[in-house]
N, C-alpha and C positions, 0 to 999 in steps of 0.2 A: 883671462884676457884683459887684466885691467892694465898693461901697457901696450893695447892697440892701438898703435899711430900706422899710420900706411908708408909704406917705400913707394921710390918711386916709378917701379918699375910696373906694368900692366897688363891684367888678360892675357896670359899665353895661350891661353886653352881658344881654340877655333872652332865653331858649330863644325858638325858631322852630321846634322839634319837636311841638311839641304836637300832639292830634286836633284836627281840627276842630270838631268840637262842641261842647268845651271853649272853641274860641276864639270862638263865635257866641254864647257863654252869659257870656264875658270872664271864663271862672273859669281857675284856676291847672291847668293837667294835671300829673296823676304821670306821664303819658309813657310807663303801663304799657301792653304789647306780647304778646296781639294787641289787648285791649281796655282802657285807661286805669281803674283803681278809682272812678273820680269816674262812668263813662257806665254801668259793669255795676253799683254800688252802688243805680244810680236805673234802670234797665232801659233805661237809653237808647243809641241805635246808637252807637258809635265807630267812627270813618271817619280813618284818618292820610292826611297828603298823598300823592302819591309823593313820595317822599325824594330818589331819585336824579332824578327833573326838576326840582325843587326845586332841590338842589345843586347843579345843574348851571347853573343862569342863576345862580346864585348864584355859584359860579367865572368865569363871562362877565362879570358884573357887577362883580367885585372885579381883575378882569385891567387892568393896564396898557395903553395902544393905544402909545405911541407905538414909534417904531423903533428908538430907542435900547435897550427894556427890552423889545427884543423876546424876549432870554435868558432876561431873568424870569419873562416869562408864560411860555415851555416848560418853564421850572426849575417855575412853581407849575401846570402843567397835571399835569404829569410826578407832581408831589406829591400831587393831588387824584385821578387815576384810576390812580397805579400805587405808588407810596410806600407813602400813608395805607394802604391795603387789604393791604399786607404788612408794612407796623409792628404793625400791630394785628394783635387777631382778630377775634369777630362779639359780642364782649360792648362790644369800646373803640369801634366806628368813631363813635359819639357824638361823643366825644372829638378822635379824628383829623381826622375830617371835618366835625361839628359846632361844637363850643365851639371849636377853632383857627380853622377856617375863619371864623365868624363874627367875631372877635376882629382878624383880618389886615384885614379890609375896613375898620378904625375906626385899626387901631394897624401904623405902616410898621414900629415895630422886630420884628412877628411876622409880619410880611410878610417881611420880609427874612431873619431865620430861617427859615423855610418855606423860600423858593428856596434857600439854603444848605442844609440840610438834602435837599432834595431834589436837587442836585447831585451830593452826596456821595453820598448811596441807588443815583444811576442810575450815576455812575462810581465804584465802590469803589475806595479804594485798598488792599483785600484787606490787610489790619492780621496777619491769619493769619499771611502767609509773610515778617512781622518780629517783630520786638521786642515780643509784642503785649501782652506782660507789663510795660509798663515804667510803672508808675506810682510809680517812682522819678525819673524825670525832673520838669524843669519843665513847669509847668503853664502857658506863657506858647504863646502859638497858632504851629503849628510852620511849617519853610518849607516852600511851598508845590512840591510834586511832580508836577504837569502844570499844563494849562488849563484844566481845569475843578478842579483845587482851588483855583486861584488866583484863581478868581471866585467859589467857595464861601465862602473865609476872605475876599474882598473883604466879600462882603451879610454875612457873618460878625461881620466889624470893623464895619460900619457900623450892625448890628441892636445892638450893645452898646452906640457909641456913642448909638445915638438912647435905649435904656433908660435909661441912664444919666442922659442930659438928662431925661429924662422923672420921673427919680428926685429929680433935682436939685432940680426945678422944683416938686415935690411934685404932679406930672399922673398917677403912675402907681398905678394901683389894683391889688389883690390877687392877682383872676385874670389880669389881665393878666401880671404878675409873675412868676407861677408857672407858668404857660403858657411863657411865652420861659423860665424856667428848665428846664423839662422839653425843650424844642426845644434849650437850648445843651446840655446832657446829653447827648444823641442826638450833636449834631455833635461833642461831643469822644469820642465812643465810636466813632461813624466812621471817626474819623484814630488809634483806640489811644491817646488820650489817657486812662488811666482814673486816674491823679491829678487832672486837671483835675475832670473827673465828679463824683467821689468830693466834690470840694472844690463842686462846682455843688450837691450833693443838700446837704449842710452848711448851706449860703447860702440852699438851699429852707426845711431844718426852722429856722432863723431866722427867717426873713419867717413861715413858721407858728406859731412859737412868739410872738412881737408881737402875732399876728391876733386880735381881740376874738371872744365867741361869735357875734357875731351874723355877722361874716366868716366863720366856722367853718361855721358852719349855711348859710351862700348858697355856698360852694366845695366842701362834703361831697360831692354826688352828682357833680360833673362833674371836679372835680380829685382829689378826697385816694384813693383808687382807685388811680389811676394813679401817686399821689405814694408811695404803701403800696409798692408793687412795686416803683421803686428803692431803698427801701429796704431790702427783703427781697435785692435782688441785691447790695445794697452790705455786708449783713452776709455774706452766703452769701461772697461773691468773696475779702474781706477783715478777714471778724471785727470792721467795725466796728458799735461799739454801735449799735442803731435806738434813736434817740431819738427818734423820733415818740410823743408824748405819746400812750397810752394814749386820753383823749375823743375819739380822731378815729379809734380802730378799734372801731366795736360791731359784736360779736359776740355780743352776746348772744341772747335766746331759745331759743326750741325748736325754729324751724325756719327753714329761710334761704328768703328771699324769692325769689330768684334765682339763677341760677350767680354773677351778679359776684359777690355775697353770701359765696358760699361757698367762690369763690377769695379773697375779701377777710380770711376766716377762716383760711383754708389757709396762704396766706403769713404771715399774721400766729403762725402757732405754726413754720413752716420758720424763721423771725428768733429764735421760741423756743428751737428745738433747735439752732440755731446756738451760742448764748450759752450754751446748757449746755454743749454740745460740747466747746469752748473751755474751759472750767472744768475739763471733765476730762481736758484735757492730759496734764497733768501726772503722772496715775495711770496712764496707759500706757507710762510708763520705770519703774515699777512692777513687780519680776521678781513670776509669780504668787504664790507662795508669802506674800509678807506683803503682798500686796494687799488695803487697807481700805477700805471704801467710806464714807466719811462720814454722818451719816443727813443732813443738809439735801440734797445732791447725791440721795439715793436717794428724797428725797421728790420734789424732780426730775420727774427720770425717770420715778417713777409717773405724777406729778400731769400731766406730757408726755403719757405712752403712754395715760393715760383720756381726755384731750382730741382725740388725734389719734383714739381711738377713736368718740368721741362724734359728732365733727365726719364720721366714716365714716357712723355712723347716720343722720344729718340728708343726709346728703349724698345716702345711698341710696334714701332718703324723697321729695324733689324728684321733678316728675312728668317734667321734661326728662331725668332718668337711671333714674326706674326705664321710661321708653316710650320711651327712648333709638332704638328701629327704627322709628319714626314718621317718618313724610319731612317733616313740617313743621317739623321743629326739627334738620334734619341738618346745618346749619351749627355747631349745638352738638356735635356729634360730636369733632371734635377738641378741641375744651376739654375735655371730659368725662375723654378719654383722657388729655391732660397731667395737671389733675386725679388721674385714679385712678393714674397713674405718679408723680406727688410725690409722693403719700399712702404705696405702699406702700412708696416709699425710705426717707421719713422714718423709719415706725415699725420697718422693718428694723435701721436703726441705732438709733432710742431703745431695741429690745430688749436690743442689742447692745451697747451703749456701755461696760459694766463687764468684756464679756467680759475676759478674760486673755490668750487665744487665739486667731489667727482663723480657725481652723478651725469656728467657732459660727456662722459666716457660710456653711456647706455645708447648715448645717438651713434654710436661706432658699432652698435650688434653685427650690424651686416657685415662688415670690414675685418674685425675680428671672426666673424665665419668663414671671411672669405682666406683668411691666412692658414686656421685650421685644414680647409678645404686642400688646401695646397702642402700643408705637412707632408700627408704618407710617400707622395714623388720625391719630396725633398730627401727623405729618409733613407728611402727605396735607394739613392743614387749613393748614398754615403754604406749601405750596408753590404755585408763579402758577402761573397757564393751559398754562405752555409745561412745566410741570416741574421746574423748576427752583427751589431754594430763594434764598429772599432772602439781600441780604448783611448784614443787621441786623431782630431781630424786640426789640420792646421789651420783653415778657415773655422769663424765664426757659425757661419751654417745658418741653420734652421733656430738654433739655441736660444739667440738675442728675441726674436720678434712673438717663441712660443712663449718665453720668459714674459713678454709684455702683455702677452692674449690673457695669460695665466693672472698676473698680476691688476690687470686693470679690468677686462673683462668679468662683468658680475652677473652673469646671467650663468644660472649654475651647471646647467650642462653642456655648455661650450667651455665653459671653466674648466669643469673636469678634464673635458675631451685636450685639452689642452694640456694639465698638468699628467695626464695618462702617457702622450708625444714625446713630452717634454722628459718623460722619463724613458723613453726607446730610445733615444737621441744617445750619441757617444757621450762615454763619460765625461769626455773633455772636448771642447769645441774652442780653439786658440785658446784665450786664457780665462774660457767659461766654462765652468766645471757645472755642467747641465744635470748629474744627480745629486749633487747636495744641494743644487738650487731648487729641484723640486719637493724636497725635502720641506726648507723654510715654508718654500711658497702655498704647501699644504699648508702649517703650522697659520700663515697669514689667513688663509679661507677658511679654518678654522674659526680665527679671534673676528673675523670679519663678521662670520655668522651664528656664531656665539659667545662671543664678548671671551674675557680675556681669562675669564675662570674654570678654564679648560682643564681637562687632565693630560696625564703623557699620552695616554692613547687616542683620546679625543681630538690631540694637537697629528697624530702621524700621519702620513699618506695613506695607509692601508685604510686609515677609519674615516679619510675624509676625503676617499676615492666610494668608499660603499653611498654615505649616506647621499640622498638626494638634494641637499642644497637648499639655501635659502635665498634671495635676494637681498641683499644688508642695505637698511636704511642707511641716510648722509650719515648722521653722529656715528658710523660704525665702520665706514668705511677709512682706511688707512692713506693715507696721500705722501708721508714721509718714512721712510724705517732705516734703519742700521742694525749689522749684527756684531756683538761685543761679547768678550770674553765676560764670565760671568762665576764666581765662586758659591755653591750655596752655603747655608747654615750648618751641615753636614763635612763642608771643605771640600764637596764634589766638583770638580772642573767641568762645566756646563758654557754653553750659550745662550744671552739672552738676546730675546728681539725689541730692542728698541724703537718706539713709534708714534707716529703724528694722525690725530685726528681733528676734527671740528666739530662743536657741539653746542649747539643754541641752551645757551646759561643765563639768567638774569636779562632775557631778552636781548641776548647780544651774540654774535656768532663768535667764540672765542676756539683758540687751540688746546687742544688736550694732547699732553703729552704720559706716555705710558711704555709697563716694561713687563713681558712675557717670559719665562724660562722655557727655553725650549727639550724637546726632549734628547736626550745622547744617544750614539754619538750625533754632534755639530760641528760646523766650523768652529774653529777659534781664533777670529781674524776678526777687526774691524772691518766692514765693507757698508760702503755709502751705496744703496741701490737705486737706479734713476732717481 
């Protein structure tokens, strides 16, 4: 995709969501659920189709017959009743199942995406137990590791090459565009390609920053949603800046429409407190004693912690979370939970962010129990029929806020309980690879609670999920880390953990800075972690 500029042509594809009564009257539906604003505005019945028989001749109809692609049609059957419904949750299946599906039966390069995609979904190649860190690599499509990746990067290769043509030819329209861009994202997040990704979401906010208003306004409801949340995982992952132009995230009012709404809000201030984060680097090699806090920085963090709080008000208000035990809406259950488990990570740390010390993170016990509290629903919502979690959810999830409980959280049995989650969670959560990070983040409760002279075993999960835990004094506790490629004395390719502490020396609180080998396999990626 690296010559995606947009033509000027746009959206042919038309919802087929609509009620029906909308479409006997040939007006436009909002497609609001359970009753459309256009049918309750005028007291008239709204009746939606069935969806899922709908969709279903709708997959029959866009299926390949011959025998040659008979792979394909298992690869897009595969995508349609067992993928789509674990990439997503119950706010996107729109998305997954709707705007793609529609879009593949007109355009083969999102056809061919899709069975790619859905390839890689049903055979992982478990990115976990490698390098899953490496978006230091090239970003060029890697060799292929069985037979069904080598027919994944075949529709792979062949879905870029037809964009491209399509691009060339000036055929390719907007949503089209962005669609197979959000699908190639997915397959290099698959294979651990997260340079690639990173560089795909890039090529996205291009094609969107080109797009006239009037493109804006016809891709708002069905793409920029979905386009916000790589976003948000691309700054979270990687600190990099979200340049997503501000017009394509409103937030404003008084009250949010929707949950999408209000997750659409939610992440748009997590990419906030990312970017402040990051700015305040720097003030944490800062021994306390002449710690200053800038006043733009400290307007910050106010102007952060009112909005995360505001956005708690509104959120509390929504009739799907304050009648949250209602059984018509229990499919919302687990977004609700992910939800109120970001929220209260985030504002944990906007409290937190000047401390000096991380002993200020002990007054959060309660907070931190209360996120754990709310794991197993979160879980429960993202996990199939048989129990088991997928090997890629497109949203962030539950990931980011257990990752935080895990890491800041020193009380040893909410720790654990935490990095135990933290390991049920999909292997990949947007572009958080939630088992290797529970991996380190053992390795850190280790060094935390027994200093750095650990052994391999002593440092693994298995041995520092058994023992009971200690509470680590200040000098022990970790406030800065990175993980880096790491050679031993041996020539063995390893990871170490590089990391910041504070330790009252010669009567002065200074930083200690220190470096751990971790045990293999690890990442082998630099990664700057909150």
């Amino acid at each position: 995709m690296s010559g995606l500029y947009p033509p000027g042509r746009i959206d042919r594809i038309k919802s087929r969501t609509g009620c029906k009564t909308c479409k006997v009257r040939r007006v436009k539906c909002g497609e609001e659920k359970p009753s459309c604003v256009r049918c309750s505005s005028t007291g008239r019945r709204c009746d939606y189709t069935n969806t899922a028989t709908t969709a279903q001749s709708a997959v029959a109809r866009a299926l390949p017959t011959s025998s040659a692609e008979s792979r394909e049609r298992r690869a897009f059957e595969y995508y349609y009743f067992s993928a789509a419904p674990s990439l997503s949750d119950a706010l996107d299946l729109d998305f997954w199942r709707g705007t793609v599906l529609q879009i593949c039966r007109s355009e083969p390069a999102v056809w061919d995406a899709i069975v790619a995609l859905s390839t890689l979904y049903e055979h992982p190649l478990h990115p976990g137990s490698r390098a899953t860190y490496q978006i230091d690599e090239t970003d060029r499509l890697p060799s292929p590791r069985s037979r069904s990746h080598r027919e994944a990067l075949t529709w792979y290769s062949r879905s870029l090459r037809k964009i491209q043509h399509q691009i060339d030819q000036g055929l390719a329209d907007y949503t089209m565009a962005l669609v197979t861009c959000v699908l190639f994202l997915c397959i290099e997040i698959l294979q651990g390609n997260v340079k690639a990704a990173l560089s795909l979401y890039h090529r996205g906010v291009q094609l969107l920053s080109s797009a006239g208003s009037a493109s804006i306004s016809r891709i708002r409801k069905a793409i920029l949603p979905v386009f916000l949340r790589v976003a948000t995982s691309a700054v979270v992952i990687n600190g990099v800046e979200p340049v997503l132009d501000r017009q394509y995230i409103d937030t404003s009012g008084d009250a949010f429409t929707s949950l999408s709404d209000a997750r659409t809000a939610l992440h748009k201030l997590v990419a906030d407190w990312k970017m402040f984060d990051c700015d305040c680097a720097a003030l944490r090699q800062v021994p306390e004693a002449s710690l200053h806090i800038p006043r733009p920085l400290q307007h910050r963090r106010d102007t952060l912690e009112g909005n995360l709080l505001a956005w708690y008000r509104l959120f509390c208000e929504m009739p799907e979370v304050s009648k949250s035990s209602s059984p018509t809406i229990a499919e919302h259950h687990g977004v609700i939970a992910t939800l109120q488990m970001t929220y209260k990570s985030m504002l944990i740390l906007t409290r937190t962010a000047f401390s000096a010390t991380e002993t200020s993170y002990d007054a959060h016990e309660a907070d931190f129990a209360d996120i754990i509290s709310r794991a197993p629903t979160a879980l429960a919502a993202t996990a199939r029929e048989t129990g088991q979690q997928p090997p890629f959810t497109f949203d962030m999830g539950s990931g980011t806020p257990l990752f935080i409980t895990a890491l800041k959280c020193r009380t040893p049995s909410l720790r654990r309980r935490a990095l135990r989650l933290l390991r049920q969670a999909p292997h990949v959560q947007g572009m958080y690879f939630s088992q290797s990070a529970s991996d380190f983040l053992a390795a850190i409760v280790a060094v935390e609670e027994g200093g750095r002279d650990c052994s391999d075993e002593e440092l693994s999960f298995t041995s520092v999920i058994a023992r009971p835990g200690i509470v680590p004094e200040e000098s022990r506790r970790i406030f800065s880390l990175q993980l880096v490629p790491w050679t031993t004395a041996e020539g063995d390719k390893r990871t170490a953990l590089k990391y910041s502490r504070r330790d009252l020396i010669d009567g002065k609180v200074q930083v200690v800075n220190d470096v751990v080998v971790l045990p293999a396999p690890s990442p082998h990626r630099a990664l700057s972690i909150l």
